[in-house]
N, C-alpha and C positions, 0 to 999 in steps of 0.2 A: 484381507485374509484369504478371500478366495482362491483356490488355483495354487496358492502357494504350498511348498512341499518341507514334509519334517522327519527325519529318521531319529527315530527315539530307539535308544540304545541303554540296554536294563541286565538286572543280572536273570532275570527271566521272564517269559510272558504266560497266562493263563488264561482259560474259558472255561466252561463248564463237561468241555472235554478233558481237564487234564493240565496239566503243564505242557507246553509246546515246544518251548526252546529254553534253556539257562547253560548261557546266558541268551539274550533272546531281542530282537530287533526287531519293529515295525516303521514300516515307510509308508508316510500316509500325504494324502492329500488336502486340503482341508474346506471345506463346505460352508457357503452360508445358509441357514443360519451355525454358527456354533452351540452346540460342539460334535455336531456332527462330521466325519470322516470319508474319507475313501481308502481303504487300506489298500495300497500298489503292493504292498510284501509283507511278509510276516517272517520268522524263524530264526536260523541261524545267521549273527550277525554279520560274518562271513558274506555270505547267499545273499543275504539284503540288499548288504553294501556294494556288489557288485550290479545291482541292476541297474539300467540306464539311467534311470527316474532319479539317483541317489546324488548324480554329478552336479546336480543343482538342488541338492534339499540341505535348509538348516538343520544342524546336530544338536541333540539336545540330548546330554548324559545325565542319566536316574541312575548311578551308583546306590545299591543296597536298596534298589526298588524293584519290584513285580507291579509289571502293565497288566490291566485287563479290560473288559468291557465295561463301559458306562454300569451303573447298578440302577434296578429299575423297585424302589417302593413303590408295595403293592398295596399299602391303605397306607395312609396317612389326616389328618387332621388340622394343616395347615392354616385354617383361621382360629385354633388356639393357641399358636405359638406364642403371642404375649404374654398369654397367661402364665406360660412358665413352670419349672415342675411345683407340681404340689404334693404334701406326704398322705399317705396313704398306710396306715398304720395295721399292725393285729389288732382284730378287733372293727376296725371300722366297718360300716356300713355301707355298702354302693349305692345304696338310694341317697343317704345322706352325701356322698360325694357326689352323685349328677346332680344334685341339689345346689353344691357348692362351684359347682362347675358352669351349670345355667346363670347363678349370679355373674361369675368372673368374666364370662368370655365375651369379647370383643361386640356392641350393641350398635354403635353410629357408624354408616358409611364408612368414613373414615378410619375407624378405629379397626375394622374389618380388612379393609387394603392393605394398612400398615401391617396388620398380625400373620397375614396373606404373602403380600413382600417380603416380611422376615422369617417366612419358613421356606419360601422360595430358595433365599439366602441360603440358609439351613442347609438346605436340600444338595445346591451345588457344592457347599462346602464338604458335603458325606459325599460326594460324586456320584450323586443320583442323576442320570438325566431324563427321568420317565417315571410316571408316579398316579397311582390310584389316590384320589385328592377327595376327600366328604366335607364336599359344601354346606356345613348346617345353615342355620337359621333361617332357614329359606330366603335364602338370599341364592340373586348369580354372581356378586362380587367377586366371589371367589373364583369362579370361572373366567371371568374378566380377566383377573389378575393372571389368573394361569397362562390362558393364552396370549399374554403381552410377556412372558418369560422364556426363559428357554427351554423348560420343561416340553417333555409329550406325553401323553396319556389321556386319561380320564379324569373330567370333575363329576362328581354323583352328588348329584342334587338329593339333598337327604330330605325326608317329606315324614310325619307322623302324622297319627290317628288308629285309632279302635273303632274296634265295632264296623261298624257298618261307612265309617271314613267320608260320607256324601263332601263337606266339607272341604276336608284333605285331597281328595281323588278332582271337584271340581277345583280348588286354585291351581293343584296340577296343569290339567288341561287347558286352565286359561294362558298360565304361565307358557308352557313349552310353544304356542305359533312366534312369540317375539325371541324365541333361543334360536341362535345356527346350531347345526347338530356335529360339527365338526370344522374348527378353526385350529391354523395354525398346528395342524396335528393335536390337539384336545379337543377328545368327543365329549360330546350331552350323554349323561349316565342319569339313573334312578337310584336312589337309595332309602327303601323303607326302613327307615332305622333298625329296629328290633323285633322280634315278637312279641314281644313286653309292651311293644306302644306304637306297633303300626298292626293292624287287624288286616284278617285275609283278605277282608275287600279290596283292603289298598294293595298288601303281593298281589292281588289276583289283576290289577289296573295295568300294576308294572309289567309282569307278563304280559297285555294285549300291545304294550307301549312296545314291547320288543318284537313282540310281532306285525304288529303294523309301522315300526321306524326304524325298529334294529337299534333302538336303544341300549347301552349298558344296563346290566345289574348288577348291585349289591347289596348286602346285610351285614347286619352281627347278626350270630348265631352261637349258640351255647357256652355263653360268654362266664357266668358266673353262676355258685349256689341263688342269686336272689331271685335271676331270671328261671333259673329250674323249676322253684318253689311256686313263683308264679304260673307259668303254664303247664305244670302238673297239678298243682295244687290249688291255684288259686287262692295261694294265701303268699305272708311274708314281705319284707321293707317294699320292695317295687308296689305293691300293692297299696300298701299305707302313701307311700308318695302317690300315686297315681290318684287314690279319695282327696289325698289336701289339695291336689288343685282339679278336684270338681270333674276326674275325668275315666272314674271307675264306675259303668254305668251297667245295667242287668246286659244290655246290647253287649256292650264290651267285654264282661264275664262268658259272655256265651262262648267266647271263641276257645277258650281257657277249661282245663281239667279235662281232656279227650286224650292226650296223649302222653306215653309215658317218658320221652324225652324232649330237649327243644328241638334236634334234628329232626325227630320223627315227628312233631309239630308242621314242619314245615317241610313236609315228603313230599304233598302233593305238587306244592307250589315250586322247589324246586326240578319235578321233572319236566315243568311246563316251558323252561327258556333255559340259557347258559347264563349260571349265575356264578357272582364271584362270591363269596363267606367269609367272611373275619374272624380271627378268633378257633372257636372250635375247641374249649379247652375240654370242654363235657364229650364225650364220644365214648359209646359202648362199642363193644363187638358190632353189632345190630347198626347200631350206625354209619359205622364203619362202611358195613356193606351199604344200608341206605347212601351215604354221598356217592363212592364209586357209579351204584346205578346210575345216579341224577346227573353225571357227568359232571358235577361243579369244581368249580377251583377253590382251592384254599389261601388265604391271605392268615399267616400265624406270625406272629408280634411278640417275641418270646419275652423279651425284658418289661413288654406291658402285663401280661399273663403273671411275670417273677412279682413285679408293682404290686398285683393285688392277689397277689398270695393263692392265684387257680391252684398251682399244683398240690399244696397241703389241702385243699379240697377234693380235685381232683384225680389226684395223683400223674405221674409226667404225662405232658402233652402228645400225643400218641403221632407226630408228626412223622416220626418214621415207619411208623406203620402204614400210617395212610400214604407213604411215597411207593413204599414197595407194592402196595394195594392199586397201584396206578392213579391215586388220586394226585394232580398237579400241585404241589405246595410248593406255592411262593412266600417270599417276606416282606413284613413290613415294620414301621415304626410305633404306628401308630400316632399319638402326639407327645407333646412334648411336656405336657402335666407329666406321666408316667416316669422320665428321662432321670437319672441320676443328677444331679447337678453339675455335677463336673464333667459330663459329655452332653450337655444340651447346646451347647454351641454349636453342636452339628447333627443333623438330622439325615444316617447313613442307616442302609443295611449291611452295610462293613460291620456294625458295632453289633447286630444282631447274630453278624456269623461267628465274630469272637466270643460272643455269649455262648452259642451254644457246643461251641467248638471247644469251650474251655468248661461247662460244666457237662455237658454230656462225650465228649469228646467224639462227635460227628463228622462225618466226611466230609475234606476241605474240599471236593470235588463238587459233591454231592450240594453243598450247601451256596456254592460260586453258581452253580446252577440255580435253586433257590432266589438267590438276588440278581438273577440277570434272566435269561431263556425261561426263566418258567413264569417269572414274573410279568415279562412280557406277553407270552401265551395266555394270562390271565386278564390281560388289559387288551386283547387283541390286536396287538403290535406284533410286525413279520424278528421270529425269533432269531434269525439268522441274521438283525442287524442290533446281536448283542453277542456273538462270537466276533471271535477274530479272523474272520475266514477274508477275502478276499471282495471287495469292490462296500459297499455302502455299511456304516460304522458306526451309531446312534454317541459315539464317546468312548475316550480313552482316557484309563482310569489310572495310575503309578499311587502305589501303597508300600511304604517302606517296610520294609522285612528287621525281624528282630536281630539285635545283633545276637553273632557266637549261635546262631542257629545253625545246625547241621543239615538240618533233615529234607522234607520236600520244598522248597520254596512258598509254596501254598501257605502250608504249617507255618512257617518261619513271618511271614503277615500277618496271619490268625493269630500269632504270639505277640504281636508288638500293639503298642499303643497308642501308635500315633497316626495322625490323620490323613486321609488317601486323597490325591491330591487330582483336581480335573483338567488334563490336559489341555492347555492353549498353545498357540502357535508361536506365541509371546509370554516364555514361561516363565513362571512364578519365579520369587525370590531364591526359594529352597533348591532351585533345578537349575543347571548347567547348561545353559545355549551356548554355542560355539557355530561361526559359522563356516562350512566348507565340509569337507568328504573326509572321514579317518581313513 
């Protein structure tokens, strides 16, 4: 596959700048490992086809498709993918569901790899090629798996504890000298799970971890009413869960009831590094301005947020405010419990832009942005190898367009329902290879 060359010929091509060309043609090179690129040309098919590079590139026609960048998930949950969706009712309890969810999810080696591999799977089938991945159960399997895929990104080793964490904070340190800090394009990350069940001691560990290794970070953060109730109040389900297994202690109460939201919980801690946040469906004014200052990135998971009903709590997720605010908001999946049933066979932030493209009717610009370049910048990957610009490519994405669409080509993919397909050199069934020069 190396070395060898492809003109993919579309009825338009897109980044997070815009529509570029429709109808629209890229002439690429192609890379090991895949699916990475070298784009020789971009634009009018015209311009393309005339370049030198073209006289010996395979044709491959995506009639009633728009190309774009690779899509890069910016949280994800990849060792529950076996687990599969689960429902998530009015009414339900979120304590009672991490409940339901610590039982289910994947325990032996084994069973861990497997669940790992098939969100892997997942993943290229949504044309992700770049992905914030939260390695729970303290395991590195996860991370293993990662970097033997094609994925890039981040695995965040997700870590709990309260209180005062000694525990927590030393398996850490014993853990991280037997981790490389970056294979195969996947870096070693931190992830103190919650506020709810990692204590400042532990954010305060991860912060020294990124200053003395340049570690990743991540969190949730102001994920649900259960989580609010607890660290404002110190009361409510997280709470009652947290006494039945033995782990709500005066130490752990201390850190709790000081602040009046979960963001402003954890102000300090995020101005101390570059942190990534999940979620985010809780957000005042006040808050608002709190992230902006702390510089973090946002990672919002809309159809997990729909799952468990944030918005009728919250009311809508202020994601556009926080874009225009300058806060970075990328997207992601989250896992695959949350998933519809009938789009869990693929794990895209394609599905997250027609979500919100089709209830809130947001910018298709704005939101290709979203699932490419900013998600990138969130996982600290160079953003410019998730446009279509010129020389290094991280993946080229073809999504079929609705039929009888008029309108932007953008729109007319945002409108359709079918699945975005990751280009190979050796294309799929659905794609037209032809060889030789139109």
């Amino acid at each position: 596959m190396n070395g060898s060359i492809t003109l993919f010929l579309a009825d338009a091509i897109a980044d997070e700048r815009g529509v570029l060309a429709a109808p629209g043609a890229i002439l690429a090179r192609w890379n090991d490992p895949w699916p990475s690129v070298d784009i020789i040309a971009a634009g009018d098919p015209k311009r393309v086809g005339d370049h030198d590079e073209a006289n010996r590139a395979t044709v491959c026609e995506l009639p009633g498709c728009l190309i774009t960048p690779g899509f890069v998930n910016a949280h994800a949950h990849l060792d529950l993918t076996s687990v599969g969706p689960r429902p998530f009712g009015r009414g339900a309890e979120f304590a009672h569901w991490l409940a339901d969810i610590r039982q289910r999810r994947p325990q032996t080696e084994t069973a861990i790899r497997e669940s790992v591999r098939l969100g892997v799977e997942r993943s290229l089938q949504g044309g992700v090629v770049a992905i914030g991945d939260i390695a729970g159960a303290w395991s590195v399997i996860p991370i293993d798996e990662l970097r033997n895929s094609p994925l890039k990104g981040i695995s965040f080793f997700e870590v709990f504890g309260l209180g005062e964490a000694t525990e927590a904070v030393s398996r850490l340190d014993d853990m991280l000298p037997s981790v490389d800090l970056d294979v195969n394009g996947v870096r070693f990350g931190v992830q103190p799970h919650a506020p709810y069940s990692a204590g400042i001691r532990l954010y305060e560990r991860a912060n020294s971890l990124n200053r003395e290794q340049g570690l990743a970070l991540c969190t949730h953060l102001g994920e649900s009413i259960a989580e609010s109730d607890l660290i404002v109040r110190r009361e409510g389900p997280i709470r009652s869960f947290l006494e039945s297994l033995g782990l709500w202690t005066n130490e752990a109460a201390g850190d709790f009831g000081q602040a009046p939201t979960s963001v402003a919980h954890c102000e300090r801690i995020l101005q101390g590094a570059p942190w990534l946040v999940a979620h985010v469906n809780d957000c005042s004014d006040d808050d608002l301005q709190r992230l902006r200052a702390t510089g973090a990135s946002l990672a919002y998971c809309p159809r997990a947020s729909a799952y468990f009903g944030h918005e009728r709590d919250f009311g809508p997720h202020r994601y556009r405010d926080m874009v225009a605010s300058g806060i970075p908001v990328a997207l992601g999946t989250d896992s695959v419990v949350g998933l519809p049933p009938a789009e869990s066979d693929r794990l895209s932030v394609l599905d997250e832009m027609r979500f919100l493209w089709r209830r809130d009717g947001a910018d298709p610009t704005m939101l290709l942005g979203m699932a490419t370049t900013n998600g990138a910048a969130a996982l600290g990957l160079p953003p410019d190898d998730f446009r279509l610009s010129l020389g290094a490519t991280a993946g080229l994405v073809a999504i079929p367009m609705a039929e009888k669409w008029d309108s932007d080509p953008l729109e007319a993919a945002l409108e359709s329902d079918e699945a975005p397909k990751l280009l190979r050199d050796e294309s799929g069934s659905r794609l037209t290879a032809t060889q030789g020069r139109h």
